[in-house]
C-alpha positions, 0 to 999 in steps of 0.5 A: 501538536504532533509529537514525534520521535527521530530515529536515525544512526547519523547524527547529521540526519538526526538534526536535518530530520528534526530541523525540518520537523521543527520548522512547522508549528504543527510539530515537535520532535519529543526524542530522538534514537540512535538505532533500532534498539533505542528506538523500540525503548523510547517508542515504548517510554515517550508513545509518540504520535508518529516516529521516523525510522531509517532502515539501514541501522546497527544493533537493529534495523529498521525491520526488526525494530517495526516488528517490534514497536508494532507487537508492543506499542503500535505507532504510526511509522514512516520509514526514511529509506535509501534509493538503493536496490537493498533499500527497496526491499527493506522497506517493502519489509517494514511496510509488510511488518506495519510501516505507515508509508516512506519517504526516499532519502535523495542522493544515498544514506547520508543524505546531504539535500534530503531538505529538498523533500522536507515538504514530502517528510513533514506532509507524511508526518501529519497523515501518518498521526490519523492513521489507524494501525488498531484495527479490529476484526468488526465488519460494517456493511454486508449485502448478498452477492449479486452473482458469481464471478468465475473467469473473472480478472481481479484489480486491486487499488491500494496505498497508504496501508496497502502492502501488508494487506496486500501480502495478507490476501496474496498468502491465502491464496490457492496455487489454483486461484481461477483469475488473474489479478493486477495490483496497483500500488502507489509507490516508485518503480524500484519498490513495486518490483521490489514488493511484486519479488516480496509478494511471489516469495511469499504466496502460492500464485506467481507474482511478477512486476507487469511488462508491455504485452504480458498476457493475463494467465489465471492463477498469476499476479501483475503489480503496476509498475511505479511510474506507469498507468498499467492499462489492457489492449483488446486481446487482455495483455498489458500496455504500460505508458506514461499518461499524465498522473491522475490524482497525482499518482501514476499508476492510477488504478482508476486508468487501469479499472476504466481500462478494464472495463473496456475490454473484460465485458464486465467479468471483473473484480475490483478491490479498493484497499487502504489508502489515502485520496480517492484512486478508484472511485472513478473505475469501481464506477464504471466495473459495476456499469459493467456488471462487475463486483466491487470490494472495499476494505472497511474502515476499523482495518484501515490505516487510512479510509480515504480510497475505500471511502470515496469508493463506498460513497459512490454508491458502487460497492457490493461488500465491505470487509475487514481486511482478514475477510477480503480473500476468502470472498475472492476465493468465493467469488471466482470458483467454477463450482457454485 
């Protein structure tokens, strides 16, 4: 049995959240809390699997009270988030702060047909109770470099987990980092530019949301927008469209990796980060065919291994890492002096 709290200031979502919760014989909702505060108590005294969270809440709000459960009693978190402009990037906050994933309230706060997702809520529920959120620092495989990697573009594929450690990474880099980088993420379009706005406020490179025709200058970072494959034409700018989803995500990192490979002759670099399903592992594929390097974050600093597993089982990754070590290799990879 799943046991989770319900964290939220409306009564009336309270009881829908927790009705919806209920209906399936997997879980039970322990508690609910009505703000922030209350939810940091209960948290701490009930420890349950997971909690739901809204975002926007009195006394304390969704991020602080993130920042807190994660300091003090780390639990998985989903954040019930707003379709709002402020809603976005609050939630880019609480992912950043630790949250597992979030869900988006359709129709404003007081969400009154948040049942039409109930199926969304209740599947995020039960990934979210095998998530790890204790991670350690232990590394698992290491292999020798095949070669330097200067002038190189640098792809990284992530979703569930994936933000903060995408803001980590992004935090030690140089302002000089000698590549371009593209991101894609799995989240919705107003969130990714939500998250591509969190990220350039916070890192020494320049980060923006990718748009038809950008070029890929080194030193600058491209987040694919929610929605859209980010794919490259044959003079490396980016081409957004519309393709069907693969795996059920658009954008797909494979489309982008496999794209890549086609026109970057195999100066490439791509990263596989925390996340659910198997995004990747066609395109890490295709890079090392290539002659490029491949990155997979390591299982102990992962909330979910799905995506750098089926990365590292396809037999094409050079390194796995924790986390904490994934950018100073990037760093190393692409200097233009060794």
């Amino acid at each position: 049995m799943i046991d989770v709290l319900v964290v939220e200031d409306s009564a009336f979502m309270r009881k829908v959240i927790t009705e919806i919760l209920e209906a399936d014989p997997e879980i039970q909702v322990v508690d609910n809390a009505i703000n922030g505060l209350d939810g940091v108590k209960k948290a701490s005294l009930l420890k349950p699997d997971v909690i739901t969270m809204d975002v926007e809440m009195p006394n304390m709000d969704g991020i602080e009270a993130v920042k807190k459960i994660m300091k003090t009693n780390p639990t998985p978190i989903i954040m019930i988030s707003a379709y709002t402009k402020k809603g976005a990037q609050k939630t880019i906050e609480t992912l950043i702060a630790g949250a597992v994933d979030f869900v988006e309230k359709p129709g404003g706060p007081i969400s009154l047909n948040i049942r039409d997702i109930k199926e969304e809520i209740t599947k995020k529920v039960k990934i979210a109770s095998k998530a790890n959120i204790k991670t350690t620092k232990k590394r698992k495989i290491v292999s020798v470099d095949k070669k330097k990697m200067s002038d190189s573009l640098v792809m990284i594929a992530a979703s569930t987990g994936g933000p903060k450690i995408i803001t980590s990474i992004f935090k030690k880099l140089p302002r000089d980092f000698p590549a371009p980088i593209v991101v894609v993420q799995h989240m919705p379009g107003s969130f990714t530019k939500a998250f591509a706005k969190r990220l350039n406020e916070h890192s020494s490179i320049s980060v923006m949301e990718g748009k038809e025709g950008s070029f890929l200058n080194k030193g600058k970072a491209f987040i694919a927008p929610g929605d859209f494959h980010l794919e490259f034409s044959n003079d490396r700018k980016i081409m957004l469209n519309k393709k069907p989803a693969l795996h059920g995500v658009r954008p797909s990192a494979d489309i982008t990796m496999n794209s890549a490979s086609e026109n970057f002759d195999g100066n490439l670099i791509g990263v596989i980060l925390s996340g659910m399903g198997k995004d990747g592992s066609i395109g890490v594929r295709n890079i090392s065919r290539r002659g490029g390097y491949v990155i997979a974050q390591d299982k102990d600093t992962s909330v979910v291994h799905g995506m750098p597993k089926s990365a590292i089982d396809s037999g094409c990754v050079d390194l796995v890492l924790p986390a904490n070590e994934i950018a100073d290799k990037l760093i190393s990879l692409v200097k233009k002096d060794v």
